[in-house]
Every structure is written in structure tokens, then in C-alpha cells.
C-alpha positions in Angstrom: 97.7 105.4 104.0 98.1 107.9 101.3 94.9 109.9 102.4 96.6 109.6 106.2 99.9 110.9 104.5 98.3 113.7 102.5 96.6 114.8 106.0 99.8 115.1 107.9 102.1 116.6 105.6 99.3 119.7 104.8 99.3 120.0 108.4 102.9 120.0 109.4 105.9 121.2 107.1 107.0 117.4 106.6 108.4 116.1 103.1 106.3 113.2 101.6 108.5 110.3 102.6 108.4 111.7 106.4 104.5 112.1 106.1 104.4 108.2 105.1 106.3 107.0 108.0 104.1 109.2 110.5 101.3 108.0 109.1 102.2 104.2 108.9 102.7 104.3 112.5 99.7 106.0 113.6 97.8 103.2 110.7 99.5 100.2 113.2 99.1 102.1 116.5 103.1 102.0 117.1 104.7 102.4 120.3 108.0 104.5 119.4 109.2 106.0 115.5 112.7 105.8 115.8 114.6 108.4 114.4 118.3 109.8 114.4 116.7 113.8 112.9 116.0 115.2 116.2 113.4 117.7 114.0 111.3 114.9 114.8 111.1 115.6 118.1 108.1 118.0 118.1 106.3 115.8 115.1 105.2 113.4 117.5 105.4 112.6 120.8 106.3 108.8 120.0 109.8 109.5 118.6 112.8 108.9 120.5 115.5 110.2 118.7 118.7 107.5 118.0 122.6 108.5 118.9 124.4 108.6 115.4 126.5 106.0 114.8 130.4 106.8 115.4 132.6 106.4 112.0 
């Protein structure tokens, strides 16, 4: 996972923690990475960006 990490963030200007969750779902073949950063957007084609949550 950490070697999988390393790969991604070298390759794309994502911070550690970011590279980790990327990589984790690539490692368990994931169908969606749900995220509410719509950055994300062109990380991966498998995100699908969540709403925020009104206060």
C-alpha cells in the first residue's frame, strides 16, 4: 500500500493522506471514492463528489 501511495502522490500533486485513500481503493478494486473536495474530480474517474451537509 505504501509503495502504491508513494507511486501516486509522485505522480499527481496529492498530500499523503489523499495518496493513501487512492491507493486503498485501486488495492480493493472499488467501485466509487466518495468524496465532498470536488479537486478530486480529475484524480480519478471513480469519484463522485458528495453534496455538503447543510448546518
Amino acid at each position: 500500500m505504501a509503495t502504491e501511495a508513494a507511486r501516486i502522490r509522485a505522480g499527481t500533486r496529492l498530500r499523503l493522506p489523499d495518496a493513501l485513500v487512492r491507493a486503498t481503493a485501486i488495492s480493493i478494486h472499488a467501485a466509487a471514492i466518495l468524496k465532498t473536495d470536488t479537486a478530486w474530480k480529475s484524480v480519478d474517474r471513480r469519484v463522485r463528489i458528495l453534496g455538503h451537509a447543510a448546518s
